[in-house]
C-alpha positions as CSV (number, residue, x, y, z in Angstrom):
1,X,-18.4,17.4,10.2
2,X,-19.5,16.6,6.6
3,X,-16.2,17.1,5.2
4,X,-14.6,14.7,7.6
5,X,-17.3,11.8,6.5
6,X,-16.5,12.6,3.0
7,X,-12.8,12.4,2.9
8,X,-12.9,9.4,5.3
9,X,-15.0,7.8,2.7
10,X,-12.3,8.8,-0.3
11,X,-9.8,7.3,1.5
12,X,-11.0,4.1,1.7
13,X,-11.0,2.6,-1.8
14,X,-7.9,4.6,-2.4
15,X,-6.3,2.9,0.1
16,X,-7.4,-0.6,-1.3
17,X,-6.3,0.3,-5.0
18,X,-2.4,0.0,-3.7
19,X,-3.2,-3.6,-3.2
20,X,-1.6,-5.9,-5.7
21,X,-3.8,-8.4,-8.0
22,X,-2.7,-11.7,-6.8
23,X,-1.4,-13.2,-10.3
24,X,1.3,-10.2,-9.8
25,X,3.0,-11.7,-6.9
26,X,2.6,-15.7,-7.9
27,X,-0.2,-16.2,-4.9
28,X,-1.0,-19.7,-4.3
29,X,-3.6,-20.9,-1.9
30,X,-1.0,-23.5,-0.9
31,X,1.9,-23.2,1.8
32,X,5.4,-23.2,0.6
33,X,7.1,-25.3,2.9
34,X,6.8,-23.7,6.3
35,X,5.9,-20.5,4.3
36,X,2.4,-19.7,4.5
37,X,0.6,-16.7,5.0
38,X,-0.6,-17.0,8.5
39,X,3.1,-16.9,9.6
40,X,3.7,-14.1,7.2
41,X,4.5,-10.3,8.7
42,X,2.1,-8.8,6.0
43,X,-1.0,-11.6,6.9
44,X,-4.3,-9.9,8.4
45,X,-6.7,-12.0,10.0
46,X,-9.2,-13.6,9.5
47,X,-8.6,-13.9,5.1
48,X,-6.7,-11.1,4.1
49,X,-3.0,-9.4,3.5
50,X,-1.8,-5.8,3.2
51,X,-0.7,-5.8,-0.2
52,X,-2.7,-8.4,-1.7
53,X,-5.7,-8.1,-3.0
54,X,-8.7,-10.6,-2.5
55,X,-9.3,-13.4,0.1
56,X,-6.4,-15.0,1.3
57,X,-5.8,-18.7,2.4
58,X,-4.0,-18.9,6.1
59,X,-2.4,-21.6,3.9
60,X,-1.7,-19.8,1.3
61,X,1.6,-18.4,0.1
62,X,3.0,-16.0,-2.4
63,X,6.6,-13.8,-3.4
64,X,5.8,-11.0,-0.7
65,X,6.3,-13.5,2.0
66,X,8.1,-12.5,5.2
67,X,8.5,-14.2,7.9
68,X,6.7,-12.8,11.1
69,X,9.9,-11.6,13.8
């Protein structure tokens, strides 16, 4: 039972290290045009993303945008 606490727990900030700094992929907190993160495939509510690292405007955009669909 141990075990499975302890690799859970590795897993965790390993996972978050493939996140990408922000500055890498030109993240604004501003919508580009109808492009804004909330809309975006990769968004995850309430203030985050899947590959971006730190809090993330619903209004926010940056070069990873896809469009939900």
């Amino acid at each position: 039972g141990g075990s499975l606490i302890a690799a859970s727990l590795i897993a965790v900030p390993a996972k978050a290290a493939t996140k990408m700094p922000q500055k890498a992929v030109s993240y604004q907190a501003t919508p580009k045009g109808k492009a804004r993160c909330d809309n975006c495939a990769l968004w995850q509510a309430p203030a985050s993303c899947k590959l971006v690292e730190g809090p993330i405007a619903a209004s926010g955009w940056c070069v990873l945008y896809k469009a939900k669909g």
